[in-house]
GUKOLZA-613808 format. One record per residue (C-alpha): residue in one letter; chain; x, y, z. Coordinates in pm, 1 decimal. Layout:
% residues N
+------+-------+----------+----------+----------+
: resn : chain :        u :        v :        w :
+------+-------+----------+----------+----------+
:    a :     A :        X :        Y :        Z :
...
+------+-------+----------+----------+----------+
***
This chain:
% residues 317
+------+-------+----------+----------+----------+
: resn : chain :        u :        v :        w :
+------+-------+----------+----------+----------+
:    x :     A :  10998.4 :  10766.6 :   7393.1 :
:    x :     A :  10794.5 :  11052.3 :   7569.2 :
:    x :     A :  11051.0 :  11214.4 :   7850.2 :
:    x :     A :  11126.1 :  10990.1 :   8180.5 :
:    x :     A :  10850.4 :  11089.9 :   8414.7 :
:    x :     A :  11076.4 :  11005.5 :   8737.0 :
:    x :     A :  11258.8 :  11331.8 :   8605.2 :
:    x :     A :  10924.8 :  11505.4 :   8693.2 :
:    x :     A :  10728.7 :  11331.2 :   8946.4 :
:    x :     A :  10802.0 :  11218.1 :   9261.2 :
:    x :     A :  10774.0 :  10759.0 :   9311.8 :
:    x :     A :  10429.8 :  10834.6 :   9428.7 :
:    x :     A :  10326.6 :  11040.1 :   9155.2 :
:    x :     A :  10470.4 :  10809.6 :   8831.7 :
:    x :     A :  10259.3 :  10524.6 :   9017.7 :
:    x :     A :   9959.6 :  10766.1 :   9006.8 :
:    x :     A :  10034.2 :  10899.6 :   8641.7 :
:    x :     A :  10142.0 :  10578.5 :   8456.2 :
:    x :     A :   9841.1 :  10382.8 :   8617.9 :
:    x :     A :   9565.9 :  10682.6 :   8522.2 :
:    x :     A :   9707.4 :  10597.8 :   8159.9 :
:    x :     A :   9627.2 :  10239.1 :   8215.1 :
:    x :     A :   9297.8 :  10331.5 :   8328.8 :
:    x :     A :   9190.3 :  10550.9 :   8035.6 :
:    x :     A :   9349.1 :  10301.3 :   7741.2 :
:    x :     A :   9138.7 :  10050.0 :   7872.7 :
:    x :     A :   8832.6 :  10275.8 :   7836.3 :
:    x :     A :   8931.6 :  10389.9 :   7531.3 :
:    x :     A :   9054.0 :  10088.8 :   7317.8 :
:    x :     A :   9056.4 :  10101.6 :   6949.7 :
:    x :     A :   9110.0 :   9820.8 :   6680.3 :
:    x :     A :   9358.6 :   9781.4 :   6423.0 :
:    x :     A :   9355.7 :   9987.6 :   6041.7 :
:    x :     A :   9554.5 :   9785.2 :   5930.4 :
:    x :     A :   9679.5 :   9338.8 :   5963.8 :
:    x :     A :   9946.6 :   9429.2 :   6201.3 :
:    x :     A :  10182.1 :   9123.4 :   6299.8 :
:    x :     A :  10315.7 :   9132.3 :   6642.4 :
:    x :     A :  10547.2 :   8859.1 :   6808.6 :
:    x :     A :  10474.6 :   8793.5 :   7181.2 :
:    x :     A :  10802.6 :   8608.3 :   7318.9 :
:    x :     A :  10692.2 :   8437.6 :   7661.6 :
:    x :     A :  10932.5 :   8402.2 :   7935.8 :
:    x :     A :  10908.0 :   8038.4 :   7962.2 :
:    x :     A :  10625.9 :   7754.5 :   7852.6 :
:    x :     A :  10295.4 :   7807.5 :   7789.4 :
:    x :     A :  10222.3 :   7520.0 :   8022.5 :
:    x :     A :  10343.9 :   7754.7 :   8318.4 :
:    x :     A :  10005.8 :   7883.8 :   8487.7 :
:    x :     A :  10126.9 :   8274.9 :   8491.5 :
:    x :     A :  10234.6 :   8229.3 :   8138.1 :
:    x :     A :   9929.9 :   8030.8 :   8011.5 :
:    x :     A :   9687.4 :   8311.4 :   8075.2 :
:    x :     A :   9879.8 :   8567.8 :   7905.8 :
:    x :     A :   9918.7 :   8374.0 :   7589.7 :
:    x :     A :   9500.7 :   8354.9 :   7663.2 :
:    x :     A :   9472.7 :   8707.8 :   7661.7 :
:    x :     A :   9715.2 :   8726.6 :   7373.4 :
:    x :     A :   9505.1 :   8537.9 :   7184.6 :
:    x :     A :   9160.7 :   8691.2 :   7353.3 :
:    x :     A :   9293.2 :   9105.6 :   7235.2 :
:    x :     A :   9440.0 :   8937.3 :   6842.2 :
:    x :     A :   9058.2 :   8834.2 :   6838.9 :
:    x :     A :   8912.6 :   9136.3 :   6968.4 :
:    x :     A :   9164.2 :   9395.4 :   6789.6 :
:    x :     A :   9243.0 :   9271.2 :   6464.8 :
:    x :     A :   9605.8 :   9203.9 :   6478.2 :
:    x :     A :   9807.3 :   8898.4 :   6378.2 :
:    x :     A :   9961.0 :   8749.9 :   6712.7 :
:    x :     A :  10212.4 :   8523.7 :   6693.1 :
:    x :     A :  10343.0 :   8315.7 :   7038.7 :
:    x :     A :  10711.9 :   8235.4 :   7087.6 :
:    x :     A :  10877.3 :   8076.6 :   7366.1 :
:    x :     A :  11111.5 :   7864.5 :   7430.2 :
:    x :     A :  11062.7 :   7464.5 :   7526.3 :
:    x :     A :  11297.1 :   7540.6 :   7840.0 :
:    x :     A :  11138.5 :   7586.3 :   8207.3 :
:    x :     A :  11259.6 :   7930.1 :   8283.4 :
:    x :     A :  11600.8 :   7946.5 :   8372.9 :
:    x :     A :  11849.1 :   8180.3 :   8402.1 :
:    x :     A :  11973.1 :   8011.9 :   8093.5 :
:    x :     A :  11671.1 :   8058.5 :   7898.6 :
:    x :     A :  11785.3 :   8433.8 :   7815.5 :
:    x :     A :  12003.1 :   8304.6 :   7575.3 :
:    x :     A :  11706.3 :   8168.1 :   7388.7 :
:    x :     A :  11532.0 :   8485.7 :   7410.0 :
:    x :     A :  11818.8 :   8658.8 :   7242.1 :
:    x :     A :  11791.2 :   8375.5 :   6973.0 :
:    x :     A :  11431.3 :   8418.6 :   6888.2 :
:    x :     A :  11471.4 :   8788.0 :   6892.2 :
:    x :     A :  11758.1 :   8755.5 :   6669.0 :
:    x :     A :  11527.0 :   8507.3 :   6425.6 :
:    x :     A :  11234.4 :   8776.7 :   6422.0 :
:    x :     A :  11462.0 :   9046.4 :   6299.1 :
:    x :     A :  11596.7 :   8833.0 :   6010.6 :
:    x :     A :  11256.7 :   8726.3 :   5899.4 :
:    x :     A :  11148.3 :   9088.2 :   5829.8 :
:    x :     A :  10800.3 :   8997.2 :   5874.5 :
:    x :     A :  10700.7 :   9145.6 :   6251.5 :
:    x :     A :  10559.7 :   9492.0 :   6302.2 :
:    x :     A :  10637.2 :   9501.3 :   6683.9 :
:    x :     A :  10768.8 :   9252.9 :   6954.3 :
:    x :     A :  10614.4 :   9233.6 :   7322.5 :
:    x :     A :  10852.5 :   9006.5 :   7529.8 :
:    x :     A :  10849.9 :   8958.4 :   7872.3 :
:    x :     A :  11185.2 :   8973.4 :   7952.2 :
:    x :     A :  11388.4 :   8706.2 :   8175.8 :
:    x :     A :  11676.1 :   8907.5 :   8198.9 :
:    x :     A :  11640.2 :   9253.6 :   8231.3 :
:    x :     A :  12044.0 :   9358.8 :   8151.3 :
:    x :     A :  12132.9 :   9053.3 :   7938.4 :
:    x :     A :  11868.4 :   9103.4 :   7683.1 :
:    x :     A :  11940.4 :   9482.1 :   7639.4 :
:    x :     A :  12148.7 :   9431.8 :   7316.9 :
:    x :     A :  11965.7 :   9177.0 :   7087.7 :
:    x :     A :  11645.1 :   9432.9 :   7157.5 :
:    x :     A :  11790.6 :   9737.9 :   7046.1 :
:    x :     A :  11927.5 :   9572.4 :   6795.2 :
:    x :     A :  11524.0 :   9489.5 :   6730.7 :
:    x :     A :  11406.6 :   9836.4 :   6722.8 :
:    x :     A :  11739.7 :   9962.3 :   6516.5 :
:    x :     A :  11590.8 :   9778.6 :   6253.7 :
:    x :     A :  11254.0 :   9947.5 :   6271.3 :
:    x :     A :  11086.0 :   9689.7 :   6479.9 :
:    x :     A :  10923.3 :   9858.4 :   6802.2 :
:    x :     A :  10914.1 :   9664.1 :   7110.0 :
:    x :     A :  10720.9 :   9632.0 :   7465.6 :
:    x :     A :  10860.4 :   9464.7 :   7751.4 :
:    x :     A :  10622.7 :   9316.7 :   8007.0 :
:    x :     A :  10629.4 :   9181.7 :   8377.6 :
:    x :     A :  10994.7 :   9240.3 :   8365.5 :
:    x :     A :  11173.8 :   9561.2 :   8289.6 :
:    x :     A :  11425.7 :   9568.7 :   8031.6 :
:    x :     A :  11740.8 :   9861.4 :   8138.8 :
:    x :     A :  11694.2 :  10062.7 :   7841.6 :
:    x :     A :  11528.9 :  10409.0 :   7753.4 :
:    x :     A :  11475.5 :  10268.6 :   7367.5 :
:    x :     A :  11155.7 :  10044.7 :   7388.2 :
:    x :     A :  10852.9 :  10151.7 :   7400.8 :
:    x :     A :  10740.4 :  10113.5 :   7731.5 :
:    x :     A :  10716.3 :   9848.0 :   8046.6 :
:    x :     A :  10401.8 :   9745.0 :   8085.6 :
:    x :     A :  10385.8 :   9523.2 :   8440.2 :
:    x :     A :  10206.0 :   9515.8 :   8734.4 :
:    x :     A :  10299.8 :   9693.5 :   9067.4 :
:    x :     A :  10442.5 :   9461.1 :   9261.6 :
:    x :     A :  10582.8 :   9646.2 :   9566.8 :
:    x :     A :  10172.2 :   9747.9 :   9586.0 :
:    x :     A :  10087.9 :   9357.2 :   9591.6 :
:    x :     A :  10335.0 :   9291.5 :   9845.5 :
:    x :     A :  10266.6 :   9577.7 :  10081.8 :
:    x :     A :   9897.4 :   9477.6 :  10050.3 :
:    x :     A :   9927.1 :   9121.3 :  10133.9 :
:    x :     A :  10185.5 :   9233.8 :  10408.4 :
:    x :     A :   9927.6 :   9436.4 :  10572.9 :
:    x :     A :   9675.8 :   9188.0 :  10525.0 :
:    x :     A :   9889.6 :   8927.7 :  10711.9 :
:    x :     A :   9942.5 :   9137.9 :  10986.9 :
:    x :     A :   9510.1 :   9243.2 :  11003.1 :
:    x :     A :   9492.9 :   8809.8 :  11010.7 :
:    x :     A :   9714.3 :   8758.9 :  11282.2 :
:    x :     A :   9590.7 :   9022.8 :  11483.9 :
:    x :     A :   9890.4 :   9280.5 :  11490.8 :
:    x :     A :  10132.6 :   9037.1 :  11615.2 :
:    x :     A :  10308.9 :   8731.1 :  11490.6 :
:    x :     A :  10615.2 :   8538.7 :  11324.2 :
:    x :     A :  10640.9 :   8558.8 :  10949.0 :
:    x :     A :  10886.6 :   8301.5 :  10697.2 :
:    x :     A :  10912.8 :   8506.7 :  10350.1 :
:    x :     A :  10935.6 :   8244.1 :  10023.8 :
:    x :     A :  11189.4 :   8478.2 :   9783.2 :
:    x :     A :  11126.9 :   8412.7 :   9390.0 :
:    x :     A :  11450.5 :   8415.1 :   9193.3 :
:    x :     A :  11729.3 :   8580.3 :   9373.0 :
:    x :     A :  11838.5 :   8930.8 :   9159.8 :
:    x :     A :  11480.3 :   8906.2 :   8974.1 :
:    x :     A :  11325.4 :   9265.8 :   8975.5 :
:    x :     A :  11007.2 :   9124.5 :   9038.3 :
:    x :     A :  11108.2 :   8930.5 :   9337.6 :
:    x :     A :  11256.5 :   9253.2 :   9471.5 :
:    x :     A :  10952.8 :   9396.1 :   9462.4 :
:    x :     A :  10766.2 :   9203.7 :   9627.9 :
:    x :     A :  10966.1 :   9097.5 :   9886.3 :
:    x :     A :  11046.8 :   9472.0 :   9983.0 :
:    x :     A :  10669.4 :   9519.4 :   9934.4 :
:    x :     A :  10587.9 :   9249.0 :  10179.2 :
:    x :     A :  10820.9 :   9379.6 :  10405.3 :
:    x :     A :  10645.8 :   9735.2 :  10441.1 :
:    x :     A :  10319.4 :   9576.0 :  10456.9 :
:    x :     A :  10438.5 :   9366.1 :  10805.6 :
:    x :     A :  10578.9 :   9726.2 :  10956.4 :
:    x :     A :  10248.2 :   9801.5 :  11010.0 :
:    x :     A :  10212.4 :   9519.5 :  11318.4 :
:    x :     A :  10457.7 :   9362.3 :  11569.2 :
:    x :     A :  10585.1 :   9121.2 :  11307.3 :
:    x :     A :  10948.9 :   8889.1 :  11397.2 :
:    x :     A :  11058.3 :   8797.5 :  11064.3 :
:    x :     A :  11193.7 :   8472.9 :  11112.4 :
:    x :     A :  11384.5 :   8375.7 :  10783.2 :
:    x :     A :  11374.9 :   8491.0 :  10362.8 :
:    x :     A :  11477.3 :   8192.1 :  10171.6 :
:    x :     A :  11481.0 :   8186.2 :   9794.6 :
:    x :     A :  11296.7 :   7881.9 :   9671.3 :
:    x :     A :  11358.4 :   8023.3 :   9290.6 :
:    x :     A :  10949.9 :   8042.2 :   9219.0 :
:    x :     A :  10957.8 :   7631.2 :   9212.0 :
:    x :     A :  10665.0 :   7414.4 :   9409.8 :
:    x :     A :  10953.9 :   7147.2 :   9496.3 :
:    x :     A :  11188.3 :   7380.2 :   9615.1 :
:    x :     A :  10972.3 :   7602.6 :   9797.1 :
:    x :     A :  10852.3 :   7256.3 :   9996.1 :
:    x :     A :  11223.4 :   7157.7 :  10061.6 :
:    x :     A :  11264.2 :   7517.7 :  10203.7 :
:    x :     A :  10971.7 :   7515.4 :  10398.5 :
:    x :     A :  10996.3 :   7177.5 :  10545.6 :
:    x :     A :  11378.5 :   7298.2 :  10658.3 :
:    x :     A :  11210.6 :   7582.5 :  10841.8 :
:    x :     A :  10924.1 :   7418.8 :  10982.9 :
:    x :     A :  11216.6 :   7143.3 :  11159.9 :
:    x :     A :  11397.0 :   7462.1 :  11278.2 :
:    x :     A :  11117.2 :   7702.5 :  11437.3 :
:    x :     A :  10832.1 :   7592.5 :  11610.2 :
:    x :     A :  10663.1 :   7919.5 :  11662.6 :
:    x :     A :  10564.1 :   7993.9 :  11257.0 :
:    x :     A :  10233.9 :   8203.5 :  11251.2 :
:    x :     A :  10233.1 :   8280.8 :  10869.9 :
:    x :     A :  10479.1 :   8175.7 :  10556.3 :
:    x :     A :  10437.6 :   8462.2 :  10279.9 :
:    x :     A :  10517.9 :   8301.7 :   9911.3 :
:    x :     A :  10656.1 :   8505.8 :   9613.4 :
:    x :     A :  10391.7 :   8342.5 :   9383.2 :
:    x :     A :  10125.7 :   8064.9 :   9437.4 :
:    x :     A :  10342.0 :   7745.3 :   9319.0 :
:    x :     A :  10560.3 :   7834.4 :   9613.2 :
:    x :     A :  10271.4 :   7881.1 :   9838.7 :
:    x :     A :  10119.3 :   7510.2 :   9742.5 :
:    x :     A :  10506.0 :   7382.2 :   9765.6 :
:    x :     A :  10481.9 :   7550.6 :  10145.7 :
:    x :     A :  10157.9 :   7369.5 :  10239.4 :
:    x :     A :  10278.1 :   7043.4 :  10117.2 :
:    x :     A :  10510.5 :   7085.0 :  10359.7 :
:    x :     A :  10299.9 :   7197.3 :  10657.0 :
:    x :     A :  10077.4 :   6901.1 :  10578.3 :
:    x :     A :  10379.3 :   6657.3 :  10524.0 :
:    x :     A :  10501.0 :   6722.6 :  10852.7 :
:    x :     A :  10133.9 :   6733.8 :  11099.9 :
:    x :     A :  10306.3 :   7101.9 :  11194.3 :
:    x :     A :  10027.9 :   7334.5 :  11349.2 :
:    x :     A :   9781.1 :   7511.1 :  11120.1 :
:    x :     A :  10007.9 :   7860.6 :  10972.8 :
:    x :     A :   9826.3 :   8110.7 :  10737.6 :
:    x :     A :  10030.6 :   8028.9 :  10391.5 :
:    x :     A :   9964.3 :   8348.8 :  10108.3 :
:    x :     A :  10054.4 :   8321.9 :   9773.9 :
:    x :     A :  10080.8 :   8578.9 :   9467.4 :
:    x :     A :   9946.9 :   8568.5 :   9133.6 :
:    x :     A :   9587.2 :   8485.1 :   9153.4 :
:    x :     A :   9592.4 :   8228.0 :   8883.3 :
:    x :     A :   9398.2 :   7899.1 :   8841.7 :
:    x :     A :   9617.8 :   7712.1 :   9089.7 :
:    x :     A :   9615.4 :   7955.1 :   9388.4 :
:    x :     A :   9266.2 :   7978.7 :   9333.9 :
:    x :     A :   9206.9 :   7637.8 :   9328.4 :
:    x :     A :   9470.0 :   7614.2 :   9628.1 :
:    x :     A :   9204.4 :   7850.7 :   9833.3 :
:    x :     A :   8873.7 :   7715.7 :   9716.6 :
:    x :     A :   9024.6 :   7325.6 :   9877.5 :
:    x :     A :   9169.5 :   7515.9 :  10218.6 :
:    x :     A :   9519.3 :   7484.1 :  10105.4 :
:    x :     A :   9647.1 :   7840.7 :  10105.7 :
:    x :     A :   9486.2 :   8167.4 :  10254.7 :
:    x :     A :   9509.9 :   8393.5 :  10024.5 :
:    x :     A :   9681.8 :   8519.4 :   9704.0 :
:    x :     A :   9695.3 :   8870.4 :   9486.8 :
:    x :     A :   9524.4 :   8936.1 :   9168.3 :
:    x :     A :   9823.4 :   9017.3 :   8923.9 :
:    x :     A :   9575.3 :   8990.8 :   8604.4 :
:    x :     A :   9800.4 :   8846.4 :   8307.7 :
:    x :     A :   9569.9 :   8822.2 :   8083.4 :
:    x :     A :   9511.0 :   9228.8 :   8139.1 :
:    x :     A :   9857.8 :   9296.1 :   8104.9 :
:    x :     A :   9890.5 :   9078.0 :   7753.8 :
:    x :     A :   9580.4 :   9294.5 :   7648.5 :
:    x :     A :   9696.6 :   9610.5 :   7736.1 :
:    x :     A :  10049.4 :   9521.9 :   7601.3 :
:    x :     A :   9869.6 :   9441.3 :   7239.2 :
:    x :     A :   9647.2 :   9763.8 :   7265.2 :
:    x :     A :   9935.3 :  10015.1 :   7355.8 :
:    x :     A :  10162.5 :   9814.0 :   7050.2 :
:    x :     A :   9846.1 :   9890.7 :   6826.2 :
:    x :     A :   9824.7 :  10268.1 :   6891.6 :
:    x :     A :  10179.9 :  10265.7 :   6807.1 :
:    x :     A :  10215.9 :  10151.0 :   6489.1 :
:    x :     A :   9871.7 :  10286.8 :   6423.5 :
:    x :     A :   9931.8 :  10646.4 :   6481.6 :
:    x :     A :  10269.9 :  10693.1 :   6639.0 :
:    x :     A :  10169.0 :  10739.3 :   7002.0 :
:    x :     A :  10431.0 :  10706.5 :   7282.7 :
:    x :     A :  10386.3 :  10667.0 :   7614.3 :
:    x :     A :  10581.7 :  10639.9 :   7977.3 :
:    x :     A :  10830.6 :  10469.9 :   8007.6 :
:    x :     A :  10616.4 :  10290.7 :   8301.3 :
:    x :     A :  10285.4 :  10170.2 :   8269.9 :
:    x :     A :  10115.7 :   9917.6 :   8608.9 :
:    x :     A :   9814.2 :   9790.6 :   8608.3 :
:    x :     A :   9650.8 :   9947.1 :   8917.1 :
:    x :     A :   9488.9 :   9664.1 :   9154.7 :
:    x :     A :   9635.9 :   9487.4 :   9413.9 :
:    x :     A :   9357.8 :   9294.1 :   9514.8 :
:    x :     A :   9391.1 :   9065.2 :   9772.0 :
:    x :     A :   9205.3 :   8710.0 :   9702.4 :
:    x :     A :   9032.6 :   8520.5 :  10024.1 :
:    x :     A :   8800.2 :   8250.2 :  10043.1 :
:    x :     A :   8575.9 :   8536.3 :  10210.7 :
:    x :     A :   8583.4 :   8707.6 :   9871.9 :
:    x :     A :   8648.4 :   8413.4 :   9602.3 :
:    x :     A :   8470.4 :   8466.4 :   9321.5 :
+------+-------+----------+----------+----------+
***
């Protein structure tokens, strides 16, 4: 592991370095010498829209790069039970002694610590991805930045309503890094207007809960300009609710960008989400586990995809 750039650079300047690197691997791609077999654990289903494009662009960069890609997750919704099947099928690829490298996004970023150093003690490299993992002995974190995607739909909210409103915040999974993120991210994008935030409520990522939550808040405050979601299921759980209860039109955002927000925009449902580009990240993931075992390379210990695109009907593509 190349030396921890926050021991060099200022926030500002990791964000700048680690997503340069992301910039130039993905102009600079090479294919495999050799068969490789990685293991790419999900966090939860495939059926789960975020998760169901990055096993697509799993399967898109084995295609494209020459490597053997196996998929591995669990039949469990995520939970915060479903580390302890994670640590299983971690444990399972070690003793088949048949996997180059693991990629795993993470659902635990503590819990899972020693089952994947007990990985890469046996010789077996690993990546984690969209969630950090809390140790300096993998490879890298490859993710996207989320306190970025928050601050830029923040601002965005505040540009829509004119400088000047109430906001609702839809938290993901309370202690998730990730939710962190963005929630603190959304929270610096609103400081640049005369925003009242009204409530955060976890709905734990989940449609359902999100539109139990929301129809709560809409029954206690009747002044709601704009309800900002943690990801796009809880943005379509949010607007369910609006349109459940004949409340007055409120601008609902979303985050991910995936084939359900979109959808969610294109039929008037939700405003607007952010591009978080799975499939990217599962492709740059592959490519950064390839030059690796390939020729040794090691990289930050942080690597973001750049963009932060916000997604509109004005701009749906």
């Amino acid at each position: 592991m190349s030396e921890d750039p926050e021991s060099t650079f200022s926030k500002k300047q990791l964000y700048s370095t680690v997503n340069q690197v992301s910039d130039e691997i993905f102009q600079t791609e090479i294919k495999a010498a050799k068969p490789w077999k990685i293991a790419y654990i999900l966090k939860t289903t495939p059926e789960e829209p975020y998760w169901k494009d990055v096993k697509e662009g799993a399967e898109k960069a084995s295609q494209n790069f020459n490597v053997d890609i196996t998929i591995i997750n669990s039949e469990k919704p995520q939970t915060t039970e479903f580390v302890e099947d994670q640590i299983i099928l971690v444990a399972n690829l070690i003793e088949t002694e048949e996997i180059d490298g693991i990629i795993i996004g993470s659902s635990d970023s503590i819990r899972l610590v020693p089952a994947v150093e007990k990985a890469i003690n046996s010789g077996i490299p690993v990546i984690a991805m969209d969630t950090p993992l809390n140790s300096d002995r993998i490879l890298t974190f490859v993710g996207f930045d989320n306190f970025a995607g928050g601050k830029s739909m923040g601002e965005w909210v505040v540009k829509k309503l004119g400088g000047k409103g109430t906001v609702a915040i839809l938290d993901g999974a309370p202690n998730h890094d990730n939710a962190i993120q963005r929630r603190l991210g959304f929270m610096a994008g609103l400081k640049i207007g005369d925003m009242k935030i009204i409530a955060i409520e976890s709905a734990n990522w989940e449609q359902s809960k999100a539109q139990e939550v929301t129809t709560n808040l809409l029954k206690k405050f009747d002044n709601i300009d704009a309800i900002i979601a943690a990801n796009d299921s809880m943005a379509l759980g949010a607007s369910q609710a609006v349109e459940n209860s004949q409340y007055p039109p409120i601008i609902i955002t979303g985050f991910d960008g995936l084939e359900n927000g979109l959808e969610a925009i294109k039929q008037g449902k939700i405003t607007a989400t952010i591009n978080q580009a799975p499939k990217q990240q599962a492709r740059l993931a592959i490519q950064l586990m390839i030059r690796h075992l390939e020729n040794g390379e090691t990289f930050p210990n942080i690597i973001l995809l750049p963009n932060t695109e916000v997604i509109t009907s004005e701009n749906f593509d």
